[in-house]
Structures are given as structure tokens and as C-alpha cells.
Backbone as CSV, one residue per row, in Angstrom:
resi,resn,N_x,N_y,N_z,CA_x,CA_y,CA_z,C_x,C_y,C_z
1,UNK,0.853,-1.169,0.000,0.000,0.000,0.000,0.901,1.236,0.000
2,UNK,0.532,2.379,-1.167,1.185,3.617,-1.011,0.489,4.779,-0.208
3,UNK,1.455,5.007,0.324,0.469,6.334,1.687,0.968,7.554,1.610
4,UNK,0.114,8.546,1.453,0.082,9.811,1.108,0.131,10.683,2.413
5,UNK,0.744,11.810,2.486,0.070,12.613,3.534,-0.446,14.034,2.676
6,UNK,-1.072,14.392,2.873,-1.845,15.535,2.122,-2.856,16.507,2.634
7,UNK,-2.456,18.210,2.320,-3.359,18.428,3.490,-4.640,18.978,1.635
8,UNK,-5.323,19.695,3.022,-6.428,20.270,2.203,-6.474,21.277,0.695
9,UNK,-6.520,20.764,-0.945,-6.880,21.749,-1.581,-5.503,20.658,-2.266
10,UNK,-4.492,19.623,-1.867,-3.488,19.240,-2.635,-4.264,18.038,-3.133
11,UNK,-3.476,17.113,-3.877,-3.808,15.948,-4.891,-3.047,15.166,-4.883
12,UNK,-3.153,14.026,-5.741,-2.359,13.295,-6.069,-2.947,12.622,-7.786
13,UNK,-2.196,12.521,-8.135,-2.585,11.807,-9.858,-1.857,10.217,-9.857
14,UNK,-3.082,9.971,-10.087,-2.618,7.409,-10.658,-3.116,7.816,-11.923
15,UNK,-1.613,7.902,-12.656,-1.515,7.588,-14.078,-1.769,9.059,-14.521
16,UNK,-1.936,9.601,-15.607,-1.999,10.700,-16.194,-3.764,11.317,-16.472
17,UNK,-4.257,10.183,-16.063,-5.884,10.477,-16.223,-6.789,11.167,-14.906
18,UNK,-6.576,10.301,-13.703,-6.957,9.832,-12.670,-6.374,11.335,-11.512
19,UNK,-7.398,12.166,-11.145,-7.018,12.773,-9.925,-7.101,13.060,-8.889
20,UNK,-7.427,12.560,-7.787,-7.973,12.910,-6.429,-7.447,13.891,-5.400
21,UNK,-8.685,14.614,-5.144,-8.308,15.938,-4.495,-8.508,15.891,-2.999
22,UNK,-7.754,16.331,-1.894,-8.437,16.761,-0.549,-9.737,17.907,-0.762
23,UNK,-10.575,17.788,-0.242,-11.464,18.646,-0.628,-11.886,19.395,0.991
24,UNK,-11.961,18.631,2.205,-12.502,18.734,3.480,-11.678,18.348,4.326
25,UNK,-11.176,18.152,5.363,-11.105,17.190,6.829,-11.727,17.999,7.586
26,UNK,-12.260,16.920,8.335,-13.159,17.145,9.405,-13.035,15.851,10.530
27,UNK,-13.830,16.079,11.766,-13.865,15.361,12.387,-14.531,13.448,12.357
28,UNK,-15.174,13.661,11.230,-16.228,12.595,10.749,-15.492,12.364,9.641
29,UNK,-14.311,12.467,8.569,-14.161,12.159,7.817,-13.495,13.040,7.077
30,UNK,-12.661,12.818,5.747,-12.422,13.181,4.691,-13.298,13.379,3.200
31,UNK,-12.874,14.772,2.745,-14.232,14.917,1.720,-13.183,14.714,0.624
32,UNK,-13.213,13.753,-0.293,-12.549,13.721,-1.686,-13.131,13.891,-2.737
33,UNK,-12.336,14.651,-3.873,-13.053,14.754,-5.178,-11.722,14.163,-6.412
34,UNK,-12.729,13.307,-7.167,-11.637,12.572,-7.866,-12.514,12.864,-9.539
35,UNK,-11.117,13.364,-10.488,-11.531,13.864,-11.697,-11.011,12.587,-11.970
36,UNK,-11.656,11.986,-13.533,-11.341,10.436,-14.236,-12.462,10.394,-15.193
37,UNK,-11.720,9.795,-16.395,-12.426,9.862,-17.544,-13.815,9.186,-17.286
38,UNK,-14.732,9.481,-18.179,-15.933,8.530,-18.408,-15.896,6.858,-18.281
39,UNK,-14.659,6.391,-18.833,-14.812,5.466,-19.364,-14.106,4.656,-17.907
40,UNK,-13.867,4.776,-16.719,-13.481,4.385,-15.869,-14.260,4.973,-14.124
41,UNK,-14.966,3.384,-13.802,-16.007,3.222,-12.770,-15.504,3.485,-11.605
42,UNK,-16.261,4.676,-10.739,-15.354,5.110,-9.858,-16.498,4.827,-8.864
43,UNK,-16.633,4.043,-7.568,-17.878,3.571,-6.358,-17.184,3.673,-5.394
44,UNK,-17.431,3.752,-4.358,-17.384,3.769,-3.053,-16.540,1.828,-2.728
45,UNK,-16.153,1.814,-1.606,-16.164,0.211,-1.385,-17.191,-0.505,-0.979
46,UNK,-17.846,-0.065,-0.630,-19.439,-0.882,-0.236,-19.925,-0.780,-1.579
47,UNK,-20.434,-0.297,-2.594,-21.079,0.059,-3.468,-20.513,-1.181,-4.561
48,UNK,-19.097,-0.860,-4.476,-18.403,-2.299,-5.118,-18.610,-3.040,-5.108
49,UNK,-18.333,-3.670,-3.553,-18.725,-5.152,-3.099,-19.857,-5.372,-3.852
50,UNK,-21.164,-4.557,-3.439,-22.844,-4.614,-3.748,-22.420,-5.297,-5.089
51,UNK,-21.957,-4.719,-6.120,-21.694,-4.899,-7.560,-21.276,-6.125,-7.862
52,UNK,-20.329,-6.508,-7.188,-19.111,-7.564,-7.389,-20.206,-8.966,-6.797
53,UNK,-20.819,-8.706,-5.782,-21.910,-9.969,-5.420,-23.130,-10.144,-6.238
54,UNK,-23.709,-8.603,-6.780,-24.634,-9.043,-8.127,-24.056,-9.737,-9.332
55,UNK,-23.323,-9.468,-9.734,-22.252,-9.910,-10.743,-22.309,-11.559,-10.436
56,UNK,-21.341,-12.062,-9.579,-21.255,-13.061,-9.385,-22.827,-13.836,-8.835
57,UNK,-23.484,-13.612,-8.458,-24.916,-13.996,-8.355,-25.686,-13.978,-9.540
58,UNK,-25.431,-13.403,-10.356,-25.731,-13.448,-12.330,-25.324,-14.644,-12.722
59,UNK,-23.918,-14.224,-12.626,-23.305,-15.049,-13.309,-23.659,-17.198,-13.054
60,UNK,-24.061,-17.160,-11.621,-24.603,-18.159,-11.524,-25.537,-18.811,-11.496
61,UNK,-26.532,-18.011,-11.615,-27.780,-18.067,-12.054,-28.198,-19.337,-13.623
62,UNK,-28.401,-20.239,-13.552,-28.724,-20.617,-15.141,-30.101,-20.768,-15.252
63,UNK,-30.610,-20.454,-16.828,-31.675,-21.034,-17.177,-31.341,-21.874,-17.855
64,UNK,-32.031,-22.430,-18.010,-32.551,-23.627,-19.074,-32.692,-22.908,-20.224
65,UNK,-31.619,-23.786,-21.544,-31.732,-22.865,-22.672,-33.221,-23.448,-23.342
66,UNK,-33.829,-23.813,-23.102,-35.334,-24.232,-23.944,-36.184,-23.262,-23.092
67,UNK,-36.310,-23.176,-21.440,-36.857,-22.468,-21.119,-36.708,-20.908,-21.477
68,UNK,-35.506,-20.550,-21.579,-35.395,-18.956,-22.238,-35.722,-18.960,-23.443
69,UNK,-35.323,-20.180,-24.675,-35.978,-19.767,-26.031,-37.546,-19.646,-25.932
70,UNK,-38.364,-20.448,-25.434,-39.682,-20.046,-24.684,-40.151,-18.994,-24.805
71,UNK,-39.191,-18.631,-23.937,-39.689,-17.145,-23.110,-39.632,-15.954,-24.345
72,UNK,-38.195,-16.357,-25.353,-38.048,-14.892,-26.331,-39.425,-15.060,-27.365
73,UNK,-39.662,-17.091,-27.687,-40.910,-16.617,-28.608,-42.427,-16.314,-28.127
74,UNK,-42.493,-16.388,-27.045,-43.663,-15.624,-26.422,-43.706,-13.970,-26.276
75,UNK,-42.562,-13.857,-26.142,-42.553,-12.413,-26.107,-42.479,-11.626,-27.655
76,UNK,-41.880,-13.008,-28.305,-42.236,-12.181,-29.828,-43.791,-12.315,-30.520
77,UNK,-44.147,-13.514,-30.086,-45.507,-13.567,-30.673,-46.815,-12.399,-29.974
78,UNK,-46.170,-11.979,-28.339,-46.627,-10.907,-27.936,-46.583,-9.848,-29.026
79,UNK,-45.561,-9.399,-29.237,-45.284,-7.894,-29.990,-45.689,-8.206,-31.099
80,UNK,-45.790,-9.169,-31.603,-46.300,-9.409,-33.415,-47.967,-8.868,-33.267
81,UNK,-48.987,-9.253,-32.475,-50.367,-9.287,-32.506,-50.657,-8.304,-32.019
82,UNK,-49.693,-7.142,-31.310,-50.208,-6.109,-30.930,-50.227,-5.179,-32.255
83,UNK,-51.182,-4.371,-32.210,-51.921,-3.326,-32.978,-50.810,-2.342,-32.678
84,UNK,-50.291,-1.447,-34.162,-49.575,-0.193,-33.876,-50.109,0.497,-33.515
85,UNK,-50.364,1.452,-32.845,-51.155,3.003,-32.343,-50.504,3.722,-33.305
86,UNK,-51.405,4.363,-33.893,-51.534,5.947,-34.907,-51.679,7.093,-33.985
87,UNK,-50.318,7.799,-35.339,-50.916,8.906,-33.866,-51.964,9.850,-34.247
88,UNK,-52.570,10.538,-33.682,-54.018,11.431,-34.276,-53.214,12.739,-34.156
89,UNK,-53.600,13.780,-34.371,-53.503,14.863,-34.130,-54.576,15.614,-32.819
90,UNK,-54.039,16.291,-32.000,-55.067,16.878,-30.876,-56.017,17.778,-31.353
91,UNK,-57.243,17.002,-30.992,-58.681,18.135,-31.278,-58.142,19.392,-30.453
92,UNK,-58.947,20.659,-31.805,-58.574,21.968,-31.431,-59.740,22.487,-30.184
């Protein structure tokens, strides 16, 4: 583990993208603000975990591949027999 000491309003940069700021200290905690591209998921550690146990609870989940083909042609023969809606124009 790398350990920082840092007071309020300084930073630190992981990698050339990634920046996290002191923003607060206080008695209850540290307030951080971290700039990072779009394309990289930034959560809390609880929020993670949450993620990381849905994930793996997906992932083990199986259906039955006859029971899911089932399921897609019911849902297509649903959408086939439904009626398009037109749209009207609003009485003046």
C-alpha cells in the first residue's frame, strides 16, 4: 500500500488520467473529489462489493436454454399481434 500525507486543496494523480483531491477534513471524515475519464467506474467500497456480489450472483444463475428460447418466442408472438397506435392529431 502507497500512503500519502496531504493536506487540504493538494492531490495526487494514478496515471496521467486519474485525480484525487483533498477537498474537506473534518472530524467525521475526509471529503474527496476525484476527476477520471468517463470510461473508468469510480464507487465507493461498499457500493463495489454490492456490484461484485450481483455480478457473481448473475453469473450463476442458469436457465434452461429451452426455457429462455420459450420465453423470447412468447414475447415475440406478444409484440407481433399487438396493434400499432396511430398517432391522431389533438382536437382543437
Amino acid at each position: 500500500m502507497l500512503v500519502f500525507t496531504r493536506r487540504r486543496n493538494e492531490a495526487i494523480m494514478i496515471g496521467d488520467a486519474i485525480e484525487v483531491r483533498i477537498l474537506r477534513l473534518g472530524r467525521d471524515g475526509v471529503r474527496l473529489g476525484i476527476v477520471a475519464p468517463a470510461s473508468v467506474a469510480v464507487h465507493r467500497r461498499e457500493v463495489y462489493d454490492l456490484i461484485g456480489a450481483e455480478n457473481r450472483s448473475a453469473a450463476e444463475a442458469t436457465v434452461p436454454a429451452r426455457e429462455l428460447a420459450n420465453k423470447l418466442r412468447h414475447a415475440a408472438k406478444v409484440g407481433a399481434n399487438r396493434r400499432p397506435e396511430t398517432a391522431r392529431a389533438p382536437e382543437p
